[in-house]
C-alpha positions in Angstrom: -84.9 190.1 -7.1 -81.3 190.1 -6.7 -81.3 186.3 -7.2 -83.3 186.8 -10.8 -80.6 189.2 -11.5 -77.7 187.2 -10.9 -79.3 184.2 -12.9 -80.0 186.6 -15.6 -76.4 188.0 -15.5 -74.7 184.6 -15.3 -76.7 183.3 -18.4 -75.7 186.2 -20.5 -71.8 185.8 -19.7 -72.6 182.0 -20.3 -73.7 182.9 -23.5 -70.9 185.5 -24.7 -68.6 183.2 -23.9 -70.6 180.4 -25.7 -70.5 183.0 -28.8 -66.8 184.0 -28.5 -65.5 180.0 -27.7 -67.5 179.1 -31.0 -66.3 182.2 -33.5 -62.7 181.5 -32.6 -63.7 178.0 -33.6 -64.1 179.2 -36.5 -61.4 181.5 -37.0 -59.1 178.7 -35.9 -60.5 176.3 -38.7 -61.1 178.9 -41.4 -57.2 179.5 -41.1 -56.1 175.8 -40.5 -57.8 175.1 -44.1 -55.7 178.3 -45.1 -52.9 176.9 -44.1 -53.5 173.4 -45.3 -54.6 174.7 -48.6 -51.1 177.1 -48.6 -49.1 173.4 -48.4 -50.9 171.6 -51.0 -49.6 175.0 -53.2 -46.4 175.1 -51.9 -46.6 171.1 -53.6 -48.0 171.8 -56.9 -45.4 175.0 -57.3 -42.8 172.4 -57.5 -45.0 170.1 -59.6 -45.0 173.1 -61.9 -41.6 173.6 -62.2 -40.4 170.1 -63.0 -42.9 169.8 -65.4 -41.0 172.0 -67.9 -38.0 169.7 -67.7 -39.9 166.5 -68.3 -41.9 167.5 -70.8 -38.3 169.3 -73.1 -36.6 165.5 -72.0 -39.8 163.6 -73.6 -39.7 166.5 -76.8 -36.1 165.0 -77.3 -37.3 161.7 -77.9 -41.0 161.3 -79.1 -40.7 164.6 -81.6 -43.8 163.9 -83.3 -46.2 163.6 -79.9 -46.3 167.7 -79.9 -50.0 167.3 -79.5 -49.7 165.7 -75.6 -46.9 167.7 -74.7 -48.5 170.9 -75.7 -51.8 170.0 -73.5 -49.8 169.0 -70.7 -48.0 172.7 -71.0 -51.4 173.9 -71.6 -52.9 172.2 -68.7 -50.0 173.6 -66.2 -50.4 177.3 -67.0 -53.7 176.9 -66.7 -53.5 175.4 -63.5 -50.9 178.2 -61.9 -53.1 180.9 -63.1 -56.0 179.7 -60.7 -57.1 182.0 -58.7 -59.4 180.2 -56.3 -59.6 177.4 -54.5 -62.2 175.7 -56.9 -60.3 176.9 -59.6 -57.1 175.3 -58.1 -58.5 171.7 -57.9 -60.4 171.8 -61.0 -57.6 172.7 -62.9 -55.1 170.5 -61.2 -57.1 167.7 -62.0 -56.6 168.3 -65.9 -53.3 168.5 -65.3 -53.2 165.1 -63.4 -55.1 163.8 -66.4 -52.6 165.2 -69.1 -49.2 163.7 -67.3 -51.1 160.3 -67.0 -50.7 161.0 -71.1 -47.4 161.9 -71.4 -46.6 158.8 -68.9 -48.5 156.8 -71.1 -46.3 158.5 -73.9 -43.5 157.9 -72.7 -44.1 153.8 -73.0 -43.9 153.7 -76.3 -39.6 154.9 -76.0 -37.7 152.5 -74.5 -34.6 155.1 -74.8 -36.3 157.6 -73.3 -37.3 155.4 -70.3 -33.0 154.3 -69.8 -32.6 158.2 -70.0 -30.8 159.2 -66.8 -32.2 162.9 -66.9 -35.8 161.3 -67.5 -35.4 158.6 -64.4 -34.2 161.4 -62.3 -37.5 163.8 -63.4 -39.5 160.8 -63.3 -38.3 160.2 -59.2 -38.8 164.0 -58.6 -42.1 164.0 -60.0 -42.9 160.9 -58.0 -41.5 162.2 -54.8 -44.2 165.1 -55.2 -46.4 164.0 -56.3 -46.2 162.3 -53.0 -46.4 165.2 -51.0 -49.2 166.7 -53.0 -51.5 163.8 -52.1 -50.5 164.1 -48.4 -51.2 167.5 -48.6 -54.6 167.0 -50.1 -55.4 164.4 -47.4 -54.4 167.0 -44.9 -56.3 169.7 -46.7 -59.6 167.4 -46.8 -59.5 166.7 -43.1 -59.2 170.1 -42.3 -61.6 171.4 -44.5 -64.3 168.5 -43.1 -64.1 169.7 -39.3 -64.2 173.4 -40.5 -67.6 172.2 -42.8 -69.2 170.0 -40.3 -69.2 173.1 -38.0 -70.1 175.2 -40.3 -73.5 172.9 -40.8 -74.4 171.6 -37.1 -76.2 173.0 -34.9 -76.2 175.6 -33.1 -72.9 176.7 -34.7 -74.6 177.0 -38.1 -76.6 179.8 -36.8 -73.4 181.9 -36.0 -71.6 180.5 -39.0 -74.3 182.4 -41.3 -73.9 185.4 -39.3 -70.5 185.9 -39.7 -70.3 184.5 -42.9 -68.5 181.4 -42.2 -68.8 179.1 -46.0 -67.9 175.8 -46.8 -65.3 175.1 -48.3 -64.5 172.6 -51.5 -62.8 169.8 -50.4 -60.3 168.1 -52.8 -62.2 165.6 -55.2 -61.8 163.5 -58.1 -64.2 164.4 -60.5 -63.5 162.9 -63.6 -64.5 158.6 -63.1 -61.4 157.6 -65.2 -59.2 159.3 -62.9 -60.1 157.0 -60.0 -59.4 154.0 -62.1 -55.8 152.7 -61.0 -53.1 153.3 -63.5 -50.3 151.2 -64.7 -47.0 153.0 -65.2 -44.0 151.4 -65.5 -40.8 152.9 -66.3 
């Protein structure tokens, strides 16, 4: 009898520790695509701030282009009012989409592309816009490993019991925007 106990016993503790070993799994992960997700922010927050700059140097030159430099301020303060992570990437995908405009703009002003000022925001922008795509590659692994145990078994089971989600990972929806684009300054 004592043997059937001890068996007993010993699968239990195998089992809590099973159960504890795969929610801090997911503690860990759930905060690592926190974190990552925190970076990629940290990225666009300086996106957003240069933006104002490029877009009052480009004003200077091309006047009557108000049109594209109004969506492209649009299309920022809608993107740093987001609130969630969906929210986040859709948005900041329009945003991508309206500087590709205003870089396209810009072709057409051969003063505006020998501006010192504009080279210097244009280098800045470049230099994040950098970091924001390592961030996002970052972010995506993260947020794969966290959803792949989120969905395979048996950790699925727990992850619905605790309330472990997926999360979105960072996509291109829009087809044009994974066509390559040629800027040249």
């Amino acid at each position: 009898m004592t043997t059937a106990l001890i068996i007993i016993l010993v699968i239990v503790v195998l089992l809590v520790l099973w159960l504890a070993g795969t929610y801090n799994g997911f503690v860990k992960l759930r905060n690592k695509t926190e974190e990552a997700f925190s970076a990629m922010d940290v990225s666009l927050k300086k996106r957003y701030d240069l933006i104002p700059n490029f877009v009052e140097t480009v004003k200077g030159y091309a006047k009557h282009e108000s049109e594209t430099l109004e969506k492209v301020i649009a299309a920022r303060n809608m993107a740093m009012t987001s609130r969630t992570p969906e929210e986040t990437i859709k948005n900041d995908n329009v945003l991508t989409g309206t500087l590709k405009s205003l870089f396209a703009l810009s072709e057409g002003y051969p003063d505006l592309k020998a501006n010192q000022n504009f080279l210097q925001l244009q280098e800045q922008l470049s230099r994040v816009e950098e970091e924001i795509a390592g961030s996002r590659r970052y972010y995506n692994g993260v947020v794969n490993k966290y959803n792949t145990k989120t969905e395979m078994f048996p950790g699925n089971l727990l992850a619905g019991i605790f309330g472990f989600r997926r999360k979105p990972l960072y996509e291109v929806n829009e087809a044009a925007e994974r066509e390559s684009v040629k800027v040249s300054f």
